[in-house]
C-alpha positions in Angstrom: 147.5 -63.9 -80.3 149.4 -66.2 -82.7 147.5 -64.6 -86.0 148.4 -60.7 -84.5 151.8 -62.4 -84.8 151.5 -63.1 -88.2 151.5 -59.7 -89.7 155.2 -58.9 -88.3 157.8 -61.0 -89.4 160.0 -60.1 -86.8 157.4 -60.6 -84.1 156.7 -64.1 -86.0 160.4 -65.0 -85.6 160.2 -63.4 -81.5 157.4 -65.7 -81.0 158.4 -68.8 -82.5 162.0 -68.6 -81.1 160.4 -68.2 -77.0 158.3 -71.3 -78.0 161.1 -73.3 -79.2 162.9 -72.2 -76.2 160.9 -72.6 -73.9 160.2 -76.1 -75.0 163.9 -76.6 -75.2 164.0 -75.7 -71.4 161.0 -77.7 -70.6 162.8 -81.1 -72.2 165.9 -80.2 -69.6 164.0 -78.8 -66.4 161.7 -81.8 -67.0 164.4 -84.6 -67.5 162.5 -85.6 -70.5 164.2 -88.5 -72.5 164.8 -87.9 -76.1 166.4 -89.0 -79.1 167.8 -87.5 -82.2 169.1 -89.0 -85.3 169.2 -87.9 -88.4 168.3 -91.1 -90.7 166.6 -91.6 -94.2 163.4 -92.9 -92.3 163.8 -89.4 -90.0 164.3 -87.3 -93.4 161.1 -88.8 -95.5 159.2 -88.6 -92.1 159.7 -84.8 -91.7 159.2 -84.2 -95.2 156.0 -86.4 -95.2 154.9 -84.4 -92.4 156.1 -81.4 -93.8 154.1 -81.8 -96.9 150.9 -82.9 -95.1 150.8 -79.4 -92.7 151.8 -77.5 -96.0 148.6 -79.2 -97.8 146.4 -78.6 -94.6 147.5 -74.8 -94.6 146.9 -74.0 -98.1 143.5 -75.8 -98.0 142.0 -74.3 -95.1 143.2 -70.7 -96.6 141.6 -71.7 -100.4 138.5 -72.6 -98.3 138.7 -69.2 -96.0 139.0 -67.5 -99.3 136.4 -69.0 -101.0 133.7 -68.2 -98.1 135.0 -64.8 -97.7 
C-alpha cells in the first residue's frame, strides 16, 4: 500500500500525516513516557540517522536499478 502511496504526493503527505497522528494519539491514549530535547547530541543523532536511511534508500534503488 505504502509504494501505491508513493506516486501521489498528496496521498504521500495524507498518509504520512494519519501515521504521525496516530502515533501522536497512541503516545497519549497509552500514557507512554517521553522526552524531548533539542541538544547538539539530539541534532548530530538525527542527522546521523538521517544520513544512514538516506544512504540505505539510494542503495537499495541503485541496486533495484541495476537488476532491472
Amino acid at each position: 500500500m505504502l509504494f501505491y502511496a508513493k506516486k501521489f504526493l498528496w496521498l504521500d503527505l495524507a498518509v504520512t500525516l494519519i501515521l504521525g497522528a496516530l502515533g501522536c494519539w497512541g503516545i497519549k491514549y497509552f500514557s507512554v513516557p517521553y522526552g524531548f530535547a533539542l541538544t547538539l547530541a539530539s541534532c548530530l543523532q538525527g542527522l546521523a540517522s538521517f544520513v544512514a536511511i538516506m544512504s540505505w534508500t539510494f542503495a537499495v534503488q541503485k541496486g533495484y536499478a541495476i537488476v532491472r
